[in-house]
N, C-alpha and C positions, 0 to 999 in steps of 0.2 A: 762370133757365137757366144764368148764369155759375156760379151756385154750385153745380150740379150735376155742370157740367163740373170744376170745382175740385175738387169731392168723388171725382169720377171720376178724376182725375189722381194726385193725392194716395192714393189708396187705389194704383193701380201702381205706384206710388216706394214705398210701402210692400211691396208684395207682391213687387215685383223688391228691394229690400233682402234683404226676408227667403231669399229666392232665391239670394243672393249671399253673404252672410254671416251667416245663421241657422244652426238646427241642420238641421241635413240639407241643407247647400247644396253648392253645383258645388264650393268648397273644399271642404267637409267629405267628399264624395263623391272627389274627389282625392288627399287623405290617405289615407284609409282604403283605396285603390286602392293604394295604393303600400305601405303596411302590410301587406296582400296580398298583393301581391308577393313581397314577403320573406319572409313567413311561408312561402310557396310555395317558394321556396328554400333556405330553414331546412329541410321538410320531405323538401325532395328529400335534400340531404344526408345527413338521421337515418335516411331509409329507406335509403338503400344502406351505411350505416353498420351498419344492421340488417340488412341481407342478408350482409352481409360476416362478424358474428358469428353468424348463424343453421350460415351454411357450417361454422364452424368449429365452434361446437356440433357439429354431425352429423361433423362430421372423428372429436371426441374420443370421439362417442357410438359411433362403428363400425367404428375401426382404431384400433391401436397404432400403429400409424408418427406419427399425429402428438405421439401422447400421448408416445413415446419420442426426437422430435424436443424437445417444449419441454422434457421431463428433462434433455437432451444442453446445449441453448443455456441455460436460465435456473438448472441447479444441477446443471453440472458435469456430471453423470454417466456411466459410461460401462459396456459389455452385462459379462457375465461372463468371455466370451475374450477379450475384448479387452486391447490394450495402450494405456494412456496415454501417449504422446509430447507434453512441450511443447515446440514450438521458438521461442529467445529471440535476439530480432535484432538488431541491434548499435545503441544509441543516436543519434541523429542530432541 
């Protein structure tokens, strides 16, 4: 009878071990929750990151205003009546 109950013991130290720090345990289950996590907040990021380039997409796809905006700010340009004025400010 003791050796049964011994057997019986010994197999729960065993199965709560594996419970605790096996593969698939309340650690392992922990980590990867928090891996999730972030991954979740990685995603939130990319996606409003992507909405924000979808926008502009559709900007450049259906007006010139924007198209004629990044001409103006990234290479100078400027319309055909126009006058170029630079104004140059005194050193500080």
């Amino acid at each position: 009878m003791k050796l049964l109950w011994g057997a019986m013991a010994l197999l729960i130290v065993l199965l709560q071990a594996r419970l605790w720090f096996g593969e698939g345990s309340v650690m392992d289950v922990f980590s990867l929750k928090q891996v999730v996590a972030e991954q979740k907040q990685e995603n939130r990021k990319l996606k409003e990151r992507n909405r924000r380039l979808d926008r502009e997409v559709l900007d450049l796809k259906d007006g010139y205003a924007a198209i004629e905006e990044r001409a103006r700010m990234t290479l100078g340009m400027i319309g055909k009546d126009e006058t170029f004025y630079m104004v140059v400010g005194a050193n500080r």
